[in-house]
TINU-872566 format. One record per residue: residue in three letters; x, y, z of N, C-alpha, C in turn. Coordinates in Angstrom, 2 decimals. Last residue first. Example, Ala and Ser with C-alpha at 12.3 -4.5 7.8 and 13.67 -1.06 7.14 Angstrom:
BEGIN
SER,12.85,-2.25,7.08,13.67,-1.06,7.14,12.90,0.03,7.87
ALA,13.19,-5.69,7.80,12.30,-4.50,7.80,13.20,-3.30,7.80
***
This chain:
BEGIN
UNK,-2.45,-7.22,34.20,-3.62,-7.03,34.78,-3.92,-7.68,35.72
UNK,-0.18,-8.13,32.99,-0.28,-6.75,33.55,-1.21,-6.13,34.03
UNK,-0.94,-10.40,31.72,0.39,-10.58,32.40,-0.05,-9.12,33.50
UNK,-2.61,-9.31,29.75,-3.20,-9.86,30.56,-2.03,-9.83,32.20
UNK,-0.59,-8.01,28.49,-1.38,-7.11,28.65,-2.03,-7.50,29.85
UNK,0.76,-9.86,27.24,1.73,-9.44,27.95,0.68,-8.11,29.12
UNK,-0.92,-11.30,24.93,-0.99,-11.87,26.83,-0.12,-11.21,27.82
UNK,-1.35,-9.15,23.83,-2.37,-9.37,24.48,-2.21,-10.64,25.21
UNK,1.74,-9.31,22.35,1.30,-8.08,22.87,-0.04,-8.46,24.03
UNK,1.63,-12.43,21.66,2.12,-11.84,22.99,2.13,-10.51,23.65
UNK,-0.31,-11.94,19.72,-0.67,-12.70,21.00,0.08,-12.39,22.36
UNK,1.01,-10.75,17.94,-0.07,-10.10,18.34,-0.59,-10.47,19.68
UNK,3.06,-12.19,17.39,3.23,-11.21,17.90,2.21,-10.61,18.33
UNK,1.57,-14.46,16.50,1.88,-14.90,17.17,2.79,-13.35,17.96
UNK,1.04,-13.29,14.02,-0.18,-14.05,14.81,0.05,-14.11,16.41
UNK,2.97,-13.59,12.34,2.33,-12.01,12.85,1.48,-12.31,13.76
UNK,3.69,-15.25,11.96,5.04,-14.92,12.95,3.75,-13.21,13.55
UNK,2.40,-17.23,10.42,2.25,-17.51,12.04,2.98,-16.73,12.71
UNK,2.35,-15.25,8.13,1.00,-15.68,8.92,1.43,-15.52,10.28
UNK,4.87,-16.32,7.80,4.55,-14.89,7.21,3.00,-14.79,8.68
UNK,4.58,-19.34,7.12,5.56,-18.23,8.17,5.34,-17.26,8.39
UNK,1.18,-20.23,6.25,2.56,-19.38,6.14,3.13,-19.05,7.21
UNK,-1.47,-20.48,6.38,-0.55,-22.09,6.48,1.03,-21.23,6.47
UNK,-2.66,-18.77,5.22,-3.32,-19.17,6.42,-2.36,-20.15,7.21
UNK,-1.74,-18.52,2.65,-1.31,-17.29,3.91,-1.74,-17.68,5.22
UNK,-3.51,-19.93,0.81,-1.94,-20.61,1.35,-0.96,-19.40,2.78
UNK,-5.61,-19.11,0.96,-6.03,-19.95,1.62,-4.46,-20.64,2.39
UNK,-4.94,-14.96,0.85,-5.73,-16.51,0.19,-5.10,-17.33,1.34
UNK,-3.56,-12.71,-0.04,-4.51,-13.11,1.22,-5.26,-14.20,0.40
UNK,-0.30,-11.97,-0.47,-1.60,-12.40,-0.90,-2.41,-12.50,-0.08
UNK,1.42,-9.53,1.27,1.48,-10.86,0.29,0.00,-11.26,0.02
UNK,3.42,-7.97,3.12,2.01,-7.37,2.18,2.31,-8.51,0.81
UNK,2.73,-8.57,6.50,3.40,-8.77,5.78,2.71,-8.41,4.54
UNK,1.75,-6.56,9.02,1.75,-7.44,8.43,2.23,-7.88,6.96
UNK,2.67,-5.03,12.42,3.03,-4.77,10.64,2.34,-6.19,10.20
UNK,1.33,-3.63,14.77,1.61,-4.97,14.41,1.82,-4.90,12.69
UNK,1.63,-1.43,17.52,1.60,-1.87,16.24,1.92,-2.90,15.97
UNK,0.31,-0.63,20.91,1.58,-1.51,20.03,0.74,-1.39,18.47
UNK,-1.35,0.48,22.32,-0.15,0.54,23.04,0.94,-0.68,22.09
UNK,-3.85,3.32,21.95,-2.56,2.07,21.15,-1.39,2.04,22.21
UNK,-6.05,3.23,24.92,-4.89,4.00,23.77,-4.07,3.11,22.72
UNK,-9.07,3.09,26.51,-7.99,2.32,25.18,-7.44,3.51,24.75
UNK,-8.75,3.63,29.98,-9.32,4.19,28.48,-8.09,3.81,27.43
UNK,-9.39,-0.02,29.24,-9.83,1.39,29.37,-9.32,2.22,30.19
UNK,-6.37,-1.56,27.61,-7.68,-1.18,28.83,-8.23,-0.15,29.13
UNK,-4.84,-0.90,24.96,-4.81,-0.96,25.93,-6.60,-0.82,26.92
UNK,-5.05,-1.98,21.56,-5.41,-0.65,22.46,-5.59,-1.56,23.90
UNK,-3.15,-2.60,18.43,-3.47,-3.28,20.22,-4.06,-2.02,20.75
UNK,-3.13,-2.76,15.58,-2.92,-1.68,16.69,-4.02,-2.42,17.71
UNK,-2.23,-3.91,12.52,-2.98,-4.22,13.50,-2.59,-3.14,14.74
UNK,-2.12,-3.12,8.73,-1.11,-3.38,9.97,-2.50,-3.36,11.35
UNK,-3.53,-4.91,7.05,-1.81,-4.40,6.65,-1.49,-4.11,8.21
UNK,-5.27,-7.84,7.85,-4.54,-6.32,8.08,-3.79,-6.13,7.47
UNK,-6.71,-10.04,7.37,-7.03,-8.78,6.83,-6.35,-8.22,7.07
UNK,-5.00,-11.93,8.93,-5.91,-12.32,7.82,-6.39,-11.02,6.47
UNK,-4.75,-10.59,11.26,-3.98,-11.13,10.96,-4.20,-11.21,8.98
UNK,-7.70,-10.37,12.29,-7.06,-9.63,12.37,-5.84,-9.43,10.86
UNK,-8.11,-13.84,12.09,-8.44,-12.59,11.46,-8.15,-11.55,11.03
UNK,-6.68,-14.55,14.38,-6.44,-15.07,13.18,-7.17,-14.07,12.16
UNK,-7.55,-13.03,16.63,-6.23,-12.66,16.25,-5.94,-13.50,14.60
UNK,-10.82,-11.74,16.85,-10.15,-13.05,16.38,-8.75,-12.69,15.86
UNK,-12.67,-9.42,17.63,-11.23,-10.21,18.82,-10.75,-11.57,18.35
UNK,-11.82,-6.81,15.36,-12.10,-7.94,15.53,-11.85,-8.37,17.39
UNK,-12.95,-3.72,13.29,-12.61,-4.19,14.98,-13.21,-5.83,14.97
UNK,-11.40,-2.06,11.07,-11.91,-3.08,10.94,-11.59,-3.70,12.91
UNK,-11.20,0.18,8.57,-10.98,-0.42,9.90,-12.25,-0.86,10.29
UNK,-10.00,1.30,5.21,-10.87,0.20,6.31,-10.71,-0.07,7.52
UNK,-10.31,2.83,3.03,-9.55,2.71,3.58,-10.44,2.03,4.82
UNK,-10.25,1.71,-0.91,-11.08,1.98,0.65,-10.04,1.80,1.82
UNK,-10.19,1.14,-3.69,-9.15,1.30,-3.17,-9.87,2.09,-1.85
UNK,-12.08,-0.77,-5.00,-12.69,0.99,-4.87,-11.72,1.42,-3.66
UNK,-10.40,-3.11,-4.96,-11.22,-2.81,-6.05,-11.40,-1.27,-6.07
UNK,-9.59,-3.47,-1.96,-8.30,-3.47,-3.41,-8.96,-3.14,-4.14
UNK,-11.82,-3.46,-0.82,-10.93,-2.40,-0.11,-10.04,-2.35,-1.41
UNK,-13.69,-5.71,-1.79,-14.05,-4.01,-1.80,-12.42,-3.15,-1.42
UNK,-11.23,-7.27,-1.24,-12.05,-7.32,-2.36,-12.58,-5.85,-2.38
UNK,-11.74,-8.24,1.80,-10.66,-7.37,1.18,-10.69,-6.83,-0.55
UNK,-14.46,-8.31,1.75,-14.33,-6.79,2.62,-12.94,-6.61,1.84
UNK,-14.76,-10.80,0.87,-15.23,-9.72,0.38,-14.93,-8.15,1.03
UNK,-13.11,-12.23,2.44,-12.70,-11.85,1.58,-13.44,-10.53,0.60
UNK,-14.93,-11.97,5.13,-13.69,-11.78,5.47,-13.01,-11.20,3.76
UNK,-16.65,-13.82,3.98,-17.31,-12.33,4.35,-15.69,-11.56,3.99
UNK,-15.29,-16.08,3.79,-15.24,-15.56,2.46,-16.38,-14.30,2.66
UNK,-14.74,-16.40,6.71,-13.52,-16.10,5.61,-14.21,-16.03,4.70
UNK,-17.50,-17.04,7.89,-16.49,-15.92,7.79,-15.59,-15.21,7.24
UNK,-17.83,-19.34,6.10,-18.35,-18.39,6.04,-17.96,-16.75,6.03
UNK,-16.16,-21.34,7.94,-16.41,-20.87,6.15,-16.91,-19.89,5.78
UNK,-16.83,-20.42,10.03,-15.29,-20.61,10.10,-15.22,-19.99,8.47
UNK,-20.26,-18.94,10.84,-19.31,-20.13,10.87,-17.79,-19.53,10.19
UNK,-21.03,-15.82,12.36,-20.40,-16.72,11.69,-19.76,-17.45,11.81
UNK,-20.44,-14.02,14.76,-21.46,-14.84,14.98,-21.56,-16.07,13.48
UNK,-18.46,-12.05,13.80,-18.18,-13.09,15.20,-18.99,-14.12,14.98
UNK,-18.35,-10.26,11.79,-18.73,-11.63,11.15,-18.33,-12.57,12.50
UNK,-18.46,-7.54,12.64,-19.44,-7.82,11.99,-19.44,-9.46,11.96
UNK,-16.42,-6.11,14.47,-17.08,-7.11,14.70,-18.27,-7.43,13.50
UNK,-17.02,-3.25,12.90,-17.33,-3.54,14.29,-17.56,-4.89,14.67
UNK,-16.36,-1.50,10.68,-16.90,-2.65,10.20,-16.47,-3.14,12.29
UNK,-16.08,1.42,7.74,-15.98,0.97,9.26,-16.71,-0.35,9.34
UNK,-14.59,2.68,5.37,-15.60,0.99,5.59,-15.23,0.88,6.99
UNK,-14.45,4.89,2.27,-14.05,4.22,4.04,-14.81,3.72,4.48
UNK,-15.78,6.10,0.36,-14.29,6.14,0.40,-13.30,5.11,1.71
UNK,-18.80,4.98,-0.68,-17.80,5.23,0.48,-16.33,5.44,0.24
UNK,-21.03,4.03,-2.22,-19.47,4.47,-2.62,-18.33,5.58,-2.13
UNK,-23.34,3.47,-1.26,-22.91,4.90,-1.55,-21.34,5.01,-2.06
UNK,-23.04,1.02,-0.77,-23.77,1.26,-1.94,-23.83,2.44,-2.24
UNK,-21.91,-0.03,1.30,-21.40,0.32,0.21,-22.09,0.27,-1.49
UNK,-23.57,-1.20,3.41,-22.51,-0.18,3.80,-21.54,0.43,2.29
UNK,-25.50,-2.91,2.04,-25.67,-1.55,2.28,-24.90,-0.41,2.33
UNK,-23.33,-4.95,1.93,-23.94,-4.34,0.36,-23.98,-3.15,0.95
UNK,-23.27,-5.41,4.15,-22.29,-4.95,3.83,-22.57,-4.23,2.50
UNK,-26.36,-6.63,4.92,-25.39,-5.50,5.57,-24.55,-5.06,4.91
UNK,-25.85,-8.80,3.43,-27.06,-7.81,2.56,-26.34,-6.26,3.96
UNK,-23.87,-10.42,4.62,-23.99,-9.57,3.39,-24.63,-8.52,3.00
UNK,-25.57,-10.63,6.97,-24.33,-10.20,7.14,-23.99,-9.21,5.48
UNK,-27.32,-12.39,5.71,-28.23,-11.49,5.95,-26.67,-10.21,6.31
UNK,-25.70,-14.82,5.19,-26.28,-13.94,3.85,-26.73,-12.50,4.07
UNK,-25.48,-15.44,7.45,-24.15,-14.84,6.81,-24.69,-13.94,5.68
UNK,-27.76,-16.47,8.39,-26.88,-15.46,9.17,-25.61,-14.82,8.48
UNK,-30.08,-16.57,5.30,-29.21,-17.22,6.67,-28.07,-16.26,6.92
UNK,-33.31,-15.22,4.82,-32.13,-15.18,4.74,-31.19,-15.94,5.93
UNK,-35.78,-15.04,5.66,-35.46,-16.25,4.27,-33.97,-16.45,4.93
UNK,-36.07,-12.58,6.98,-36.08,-13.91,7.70,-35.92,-15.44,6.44
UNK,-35.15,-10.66,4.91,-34.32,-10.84,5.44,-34.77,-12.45,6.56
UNK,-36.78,-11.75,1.66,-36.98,-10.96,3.21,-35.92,-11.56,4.12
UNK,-35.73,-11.07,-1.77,-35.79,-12.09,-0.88,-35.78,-11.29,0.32
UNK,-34.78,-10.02,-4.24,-36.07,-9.77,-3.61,-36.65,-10.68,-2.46
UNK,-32.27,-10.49,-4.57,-32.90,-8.86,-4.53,-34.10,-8.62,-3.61
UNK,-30.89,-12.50,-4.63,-32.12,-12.41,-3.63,-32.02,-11.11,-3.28
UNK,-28.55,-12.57,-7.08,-30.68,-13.55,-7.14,-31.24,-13.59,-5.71
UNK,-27.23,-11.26,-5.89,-27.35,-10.87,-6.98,-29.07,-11.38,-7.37
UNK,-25.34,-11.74,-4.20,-26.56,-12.12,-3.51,-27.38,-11.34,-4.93
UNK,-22.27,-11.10,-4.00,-22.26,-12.49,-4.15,-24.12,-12.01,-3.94
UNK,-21.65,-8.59,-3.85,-21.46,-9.61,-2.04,-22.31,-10.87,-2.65
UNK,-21.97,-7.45,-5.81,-20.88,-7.38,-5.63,-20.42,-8.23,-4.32
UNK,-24.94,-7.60,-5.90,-24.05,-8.54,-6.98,-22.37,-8.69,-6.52
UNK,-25.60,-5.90,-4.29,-25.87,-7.23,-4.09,-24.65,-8.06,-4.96
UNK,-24.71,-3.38,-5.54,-24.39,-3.60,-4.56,-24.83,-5.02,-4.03
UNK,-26.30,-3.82,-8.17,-25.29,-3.63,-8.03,-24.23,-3.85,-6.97
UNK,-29.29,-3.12,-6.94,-29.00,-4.51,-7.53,-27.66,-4.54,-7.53
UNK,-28.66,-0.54,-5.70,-28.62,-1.60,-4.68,-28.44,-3.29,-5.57
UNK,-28.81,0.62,-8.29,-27.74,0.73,-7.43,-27.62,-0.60,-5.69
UNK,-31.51,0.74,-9.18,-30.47,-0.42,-9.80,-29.05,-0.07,-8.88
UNK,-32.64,1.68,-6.55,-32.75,0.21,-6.55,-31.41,-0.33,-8.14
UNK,-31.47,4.32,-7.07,-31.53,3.65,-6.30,-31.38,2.29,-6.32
UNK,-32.73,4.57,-9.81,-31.55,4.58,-9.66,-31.13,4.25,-8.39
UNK,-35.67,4.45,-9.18,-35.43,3.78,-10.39,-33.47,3.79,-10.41
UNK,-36.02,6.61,-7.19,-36.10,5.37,-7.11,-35.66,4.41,-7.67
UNK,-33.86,9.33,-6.38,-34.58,8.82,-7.63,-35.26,7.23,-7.42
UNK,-32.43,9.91,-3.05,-32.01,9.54,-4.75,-33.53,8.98,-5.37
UNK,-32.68,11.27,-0.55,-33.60,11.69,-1.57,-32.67,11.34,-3.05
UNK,-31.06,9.55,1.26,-30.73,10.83,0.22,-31.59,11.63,-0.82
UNK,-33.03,7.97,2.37,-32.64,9.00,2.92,-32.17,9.92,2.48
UNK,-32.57,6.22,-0.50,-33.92,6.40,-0.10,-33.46,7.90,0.86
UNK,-30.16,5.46,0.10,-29.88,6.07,-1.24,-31.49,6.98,-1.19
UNK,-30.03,4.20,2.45,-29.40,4.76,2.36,-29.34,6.10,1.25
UNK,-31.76,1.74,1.26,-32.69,2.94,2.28,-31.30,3.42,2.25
UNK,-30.66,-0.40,-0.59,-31.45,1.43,-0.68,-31.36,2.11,-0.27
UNK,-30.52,-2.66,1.22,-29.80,-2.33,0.77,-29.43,-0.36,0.38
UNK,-33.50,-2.78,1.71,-32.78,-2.77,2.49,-31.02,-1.69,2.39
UNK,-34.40,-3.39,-0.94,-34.86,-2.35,-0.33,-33.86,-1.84,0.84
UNK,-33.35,-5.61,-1.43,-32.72,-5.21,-2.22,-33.15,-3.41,-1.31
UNK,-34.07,-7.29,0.62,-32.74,-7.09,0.63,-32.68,-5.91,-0.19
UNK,-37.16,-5.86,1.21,-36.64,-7.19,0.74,-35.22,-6.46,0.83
UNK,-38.95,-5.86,4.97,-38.22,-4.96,3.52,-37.53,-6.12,3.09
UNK,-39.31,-6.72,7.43,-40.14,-6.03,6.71,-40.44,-6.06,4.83
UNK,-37.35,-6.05,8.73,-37.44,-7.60,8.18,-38.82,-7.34,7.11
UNK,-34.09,-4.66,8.12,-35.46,-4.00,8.43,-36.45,-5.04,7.76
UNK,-30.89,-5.71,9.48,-31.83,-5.15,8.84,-33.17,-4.71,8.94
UNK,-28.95,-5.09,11.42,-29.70,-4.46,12.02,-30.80,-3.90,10.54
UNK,-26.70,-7.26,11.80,-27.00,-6.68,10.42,-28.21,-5.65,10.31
UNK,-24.55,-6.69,14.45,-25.29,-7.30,14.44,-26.18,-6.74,12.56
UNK,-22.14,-5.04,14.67,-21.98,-6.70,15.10,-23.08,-6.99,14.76
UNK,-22.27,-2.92,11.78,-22.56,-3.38,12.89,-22.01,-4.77,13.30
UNK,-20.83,-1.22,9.02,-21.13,-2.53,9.27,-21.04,-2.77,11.19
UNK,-20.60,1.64,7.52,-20.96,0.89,8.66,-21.45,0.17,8.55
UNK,-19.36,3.92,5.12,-19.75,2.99,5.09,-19.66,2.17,6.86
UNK,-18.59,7.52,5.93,-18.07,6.19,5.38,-19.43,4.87,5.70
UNK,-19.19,10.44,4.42,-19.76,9.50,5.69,-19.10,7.89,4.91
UNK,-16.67,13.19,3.83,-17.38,11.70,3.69,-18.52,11.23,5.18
UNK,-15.54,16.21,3.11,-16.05,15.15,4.48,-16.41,14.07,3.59
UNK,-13.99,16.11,-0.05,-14.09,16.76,1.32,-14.40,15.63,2.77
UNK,-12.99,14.92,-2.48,-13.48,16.00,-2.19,-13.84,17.39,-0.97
UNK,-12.32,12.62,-1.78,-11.21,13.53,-2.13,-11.40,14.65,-2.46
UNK,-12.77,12.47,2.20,-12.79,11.73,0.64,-12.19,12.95,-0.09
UNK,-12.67,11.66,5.16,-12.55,12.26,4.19,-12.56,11.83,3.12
UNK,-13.50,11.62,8.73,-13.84,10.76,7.42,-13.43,11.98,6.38
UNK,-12.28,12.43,12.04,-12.21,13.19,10.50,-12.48,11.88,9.89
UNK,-11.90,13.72,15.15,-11.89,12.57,14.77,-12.59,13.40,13.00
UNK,-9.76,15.44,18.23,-10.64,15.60,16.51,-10.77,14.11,16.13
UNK,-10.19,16.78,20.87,-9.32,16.37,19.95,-10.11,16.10,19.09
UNK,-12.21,15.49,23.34,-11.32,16.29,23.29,-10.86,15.61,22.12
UNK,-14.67,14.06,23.40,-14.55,14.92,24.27,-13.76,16.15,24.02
UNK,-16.47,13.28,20.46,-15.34,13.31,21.23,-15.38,14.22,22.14
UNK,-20.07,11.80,19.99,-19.09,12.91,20.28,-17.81,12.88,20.86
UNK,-20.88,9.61,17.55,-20.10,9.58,19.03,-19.69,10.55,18.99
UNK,-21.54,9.15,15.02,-22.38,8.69,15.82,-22.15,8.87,17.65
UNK,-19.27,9.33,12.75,-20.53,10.82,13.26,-21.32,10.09,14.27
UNK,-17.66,7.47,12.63,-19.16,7.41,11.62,-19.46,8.53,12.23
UNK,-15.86,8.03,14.72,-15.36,8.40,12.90,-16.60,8.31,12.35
UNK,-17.15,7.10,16.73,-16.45,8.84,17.03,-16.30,8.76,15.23
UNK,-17.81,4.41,15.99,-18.88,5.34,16.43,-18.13,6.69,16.18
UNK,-14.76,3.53,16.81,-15.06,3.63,15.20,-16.57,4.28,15.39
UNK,-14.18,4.17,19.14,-13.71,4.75,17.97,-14.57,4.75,16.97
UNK,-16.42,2.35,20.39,-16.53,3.35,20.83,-15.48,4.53,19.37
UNK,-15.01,-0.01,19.69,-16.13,0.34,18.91,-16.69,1.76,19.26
UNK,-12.79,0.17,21.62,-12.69,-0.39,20.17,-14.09,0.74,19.06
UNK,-12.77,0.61,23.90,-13.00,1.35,23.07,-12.67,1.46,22.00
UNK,-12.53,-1.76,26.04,-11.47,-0.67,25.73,-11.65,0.48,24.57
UNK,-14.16,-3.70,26.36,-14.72,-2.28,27.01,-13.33,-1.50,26.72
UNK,-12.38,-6.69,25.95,-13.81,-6.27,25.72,-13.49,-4.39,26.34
UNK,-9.06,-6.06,24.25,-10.20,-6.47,25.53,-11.46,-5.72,25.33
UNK,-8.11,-5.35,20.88,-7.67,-5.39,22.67,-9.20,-5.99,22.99
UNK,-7.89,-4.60,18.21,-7.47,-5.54,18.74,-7.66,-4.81,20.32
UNK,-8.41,-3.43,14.96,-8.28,-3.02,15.88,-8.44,-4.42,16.87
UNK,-6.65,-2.95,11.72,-7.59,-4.01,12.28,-7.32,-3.36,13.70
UNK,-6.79,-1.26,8.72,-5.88,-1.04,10.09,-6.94,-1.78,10.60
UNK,-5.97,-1.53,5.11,-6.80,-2.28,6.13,-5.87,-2.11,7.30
UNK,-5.96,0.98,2.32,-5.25,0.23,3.62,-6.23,-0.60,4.72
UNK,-7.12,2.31,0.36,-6.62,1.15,0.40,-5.89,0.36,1.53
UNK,-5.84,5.62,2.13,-7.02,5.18,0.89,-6.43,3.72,0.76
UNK,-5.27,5.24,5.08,-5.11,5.17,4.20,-6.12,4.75,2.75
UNK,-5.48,5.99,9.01,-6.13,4.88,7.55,-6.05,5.52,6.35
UNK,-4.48,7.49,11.91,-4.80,7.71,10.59,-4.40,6.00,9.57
UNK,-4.44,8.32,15.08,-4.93,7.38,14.33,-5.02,8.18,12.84
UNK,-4.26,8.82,18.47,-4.16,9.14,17.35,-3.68,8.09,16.74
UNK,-6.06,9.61,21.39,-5.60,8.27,20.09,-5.68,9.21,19.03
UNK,-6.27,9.63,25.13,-6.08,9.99,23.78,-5.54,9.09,22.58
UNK,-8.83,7.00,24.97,-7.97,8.21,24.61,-6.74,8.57,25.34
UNK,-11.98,6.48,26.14,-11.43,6.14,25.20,-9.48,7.28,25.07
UNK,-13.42,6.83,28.35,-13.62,5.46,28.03,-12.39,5.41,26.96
UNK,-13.62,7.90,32.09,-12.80,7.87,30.84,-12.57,6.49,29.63
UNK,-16.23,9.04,33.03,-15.55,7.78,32.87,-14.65,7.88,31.44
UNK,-18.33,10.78,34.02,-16.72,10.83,34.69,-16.04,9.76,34.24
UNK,-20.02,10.34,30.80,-19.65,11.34,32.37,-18.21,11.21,33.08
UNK,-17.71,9.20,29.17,-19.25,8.78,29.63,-19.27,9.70,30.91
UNK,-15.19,10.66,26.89,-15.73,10.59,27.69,-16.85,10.04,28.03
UNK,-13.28,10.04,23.95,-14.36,10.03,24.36,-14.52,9.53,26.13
UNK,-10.01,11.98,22.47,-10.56,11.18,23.57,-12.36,11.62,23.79
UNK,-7.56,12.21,20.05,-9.45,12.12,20.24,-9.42,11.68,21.45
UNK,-5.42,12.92,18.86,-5.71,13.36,20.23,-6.95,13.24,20.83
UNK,-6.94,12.63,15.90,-6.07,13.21,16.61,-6.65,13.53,18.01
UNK,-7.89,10.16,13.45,-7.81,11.13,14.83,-6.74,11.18,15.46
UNK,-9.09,9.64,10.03,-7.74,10.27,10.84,-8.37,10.63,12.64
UNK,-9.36,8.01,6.92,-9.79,8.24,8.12,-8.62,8.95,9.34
UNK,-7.88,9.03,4.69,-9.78,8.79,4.80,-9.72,9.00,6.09
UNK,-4.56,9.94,3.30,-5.52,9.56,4.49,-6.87,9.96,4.34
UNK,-3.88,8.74,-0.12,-4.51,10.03,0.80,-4.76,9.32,2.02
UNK,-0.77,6.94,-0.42,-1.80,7.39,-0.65,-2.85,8.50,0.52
UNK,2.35,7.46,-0.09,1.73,8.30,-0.59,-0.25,8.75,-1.02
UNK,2.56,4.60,0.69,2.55,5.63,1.91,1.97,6.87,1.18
UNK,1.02,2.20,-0.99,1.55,3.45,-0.86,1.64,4.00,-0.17
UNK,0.84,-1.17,0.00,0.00,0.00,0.00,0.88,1.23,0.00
***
């Protein structure tokens, strides 16, 4: 990934407060057009609490949090832990309501959501209700959504925990797929160190609340397929990550 490419996502010195509780900070942070930064530490360290402060959904206390594109602000693309569709509505609608809130055109809308299906593999259940749908598929019809505006940046919170092994990994590939295709800059909060690993260019440990980075993790910049899973390359980053988060435990 180019060091020269633009930063999307950036904070500085951000810290989020809950009344007297210091949940997040200070953190500074910047994501790259095309870059995957995976986030890593312990439940309540403010993993997801970040990535809320970059979608506009979380006020910072102190310091700045920024989505950009190459025009200006952005709203980036959000993927939940959970696919928080609307059961109501067929995928393809689902998919929309983003383009629906923008006051877009109907007839361009929906071929924009057909588009956005096709690209997560779900191309023939445009018109299918999210209770048809199985837990991964319905995961998809999430991610379509999160990129059917053609986001410059893909926040993504745990999205594929509740997925099988198979499954996961080829959610897992579609996210890297969007990120190399519409060159996206991505973060991405897991607690699967194989994952992590799997997707990152580079990984950042955040310490116990209030989460700060307290390590980087480089990953090696080679293929991401089935033979990276079985690699030196793989087990040496895997296995640094682990000892950052048992050296953490060690210290608790």
């Amino acid at each position: 990934m180019p060091s020269e490419s633009p930063i999307r996502l950036s904070a500085q010195q951000a810290c989020v407060r809950f009344g007297s509780l210091d949940a997040l900070g200070p953190i500074d942070l910047s994501v790259r057009a095309g870059e995957c930064v995976v986030l890593l530490g312990p439940s309540g360290c403010g993993k997801s609490t970040l990535l809320a402060a970059l979608a506009g959904l979380q006020a910072v206390a102190s310091g700045s949090v920024q989505a950009d594109a190459a025009g200006g602000s952005d709203i980036p693309g959000v993927v939940f832990q959970e696919p928080n569709l609307m059961n109501w509505a067929t995928a393809e609608d689902n998919v929309a309501l983003p383009l629906a809130l923008s006051g877009v055109e109907k007839d361009a809308r929906l071929s924009c959501a057909q588009a956005a299906l096709k690209r997560v593999g779900l191309a023939n259940f445009a018109n299918a209700y999210p209770r048809t749908l199985s837990g991964g598929m319905r995961m998809r019809v999430a991610l379509a959504r999160a990129l059917v505006n053609d986001p410059s940046s893909l926040l993504l919170d745990e999205p594929f925990a509740a997925i099988d092994e198979l499954g996961r990994r080829a959610l897992d590939d579609l996210v890297l797929e969007a990120k190399r295709d519409h060159h996206l800059a991505v973060l991405f909060v897991t607690h699967s160190v194989d994952e992590a690993v799997y997707l990152a260019d580079r990984i950042l440990v955040l310490t116990p609340r209030p989460g700060r980075i307290m390590a980087e993790i480089a990953v090696p910049d080679v293929p991401r397929d089935p033979t990276f899973l079985t690699s030196p390359a793989f087990a040496e980053a895997a296995a640094a990550a682990r000892r950052v988060l048992s050296a953490q435990l060690v210290a608790a």
